[in-house]
DRENSEDREN-43254 format. One record per residue (C-alpha): residue in three letters; x, y, z. Coordinates in steps of 0.5 Angstrom, whole numbers, plus 500, padded with zeros to 3 digits. Each point is the difference from the previous one (the first is absolute). Layout:
N
ALAXYZ;...
END
This chain:
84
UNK480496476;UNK507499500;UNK507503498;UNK504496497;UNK498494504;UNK500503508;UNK493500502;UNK497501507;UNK503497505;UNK506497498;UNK506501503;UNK507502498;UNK507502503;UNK501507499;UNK506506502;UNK497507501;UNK505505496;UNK496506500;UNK494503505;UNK494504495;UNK498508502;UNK495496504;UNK505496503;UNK498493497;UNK505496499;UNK502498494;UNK504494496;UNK498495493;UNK497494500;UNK502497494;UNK501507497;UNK494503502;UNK499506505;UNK498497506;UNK498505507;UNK501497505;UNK497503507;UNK503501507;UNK507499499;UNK506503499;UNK506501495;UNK505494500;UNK493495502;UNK501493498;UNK495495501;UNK494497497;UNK494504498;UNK492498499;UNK498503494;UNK493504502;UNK499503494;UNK502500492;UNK498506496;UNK501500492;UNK508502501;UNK501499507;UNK500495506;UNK498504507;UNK503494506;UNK501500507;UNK505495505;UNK498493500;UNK498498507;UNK505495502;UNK498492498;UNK498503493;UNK504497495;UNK502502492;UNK496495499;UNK494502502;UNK497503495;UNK494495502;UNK499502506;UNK492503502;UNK498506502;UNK496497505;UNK506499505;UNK500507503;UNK499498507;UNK508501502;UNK501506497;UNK495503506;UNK507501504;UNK502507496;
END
């Protein structure tokens, strides 16, 4: 599934305005509610797209060495991500 055009694991350049009730992060990414875990307001940097819903996008940080184009990366690649 994809909303206009984001899908899984793309990659985008975000600035956190606002926390939700739970404490998510939240920005737009291409006008699309976009939550955004473990961060706080006034976060930038790049986040992963983990989850696309029907009117939203749930994301996290990218880990560094992701890029914006890395919509093609592969979710094989997980090893490095033991560290956290």
């Amino acid at each position: 599934m994809a909303v206009r055009g984001i899908k899984v694991g793309d990659v985008y350049e975000v600035e956190i305005k606002s926390l939700t009730q739970r404490g998510d992060g939240f920005a737009r990414i291409k006008g699309v509610a976009t939550f955004v875990k473990n961060v706080s307001v006034g976060w930038k940097g790049n986040v992963k797209v983990i989850k696309v819903g029907p009117t939203y996008v749930v994301a996290e940080p990218a880990v560094a060495g992701e890029s914006k184009d890395s919509s093609t990366t592969g979710e094989s690649g997980d090893s490095d991500q033991s560290d956290f």
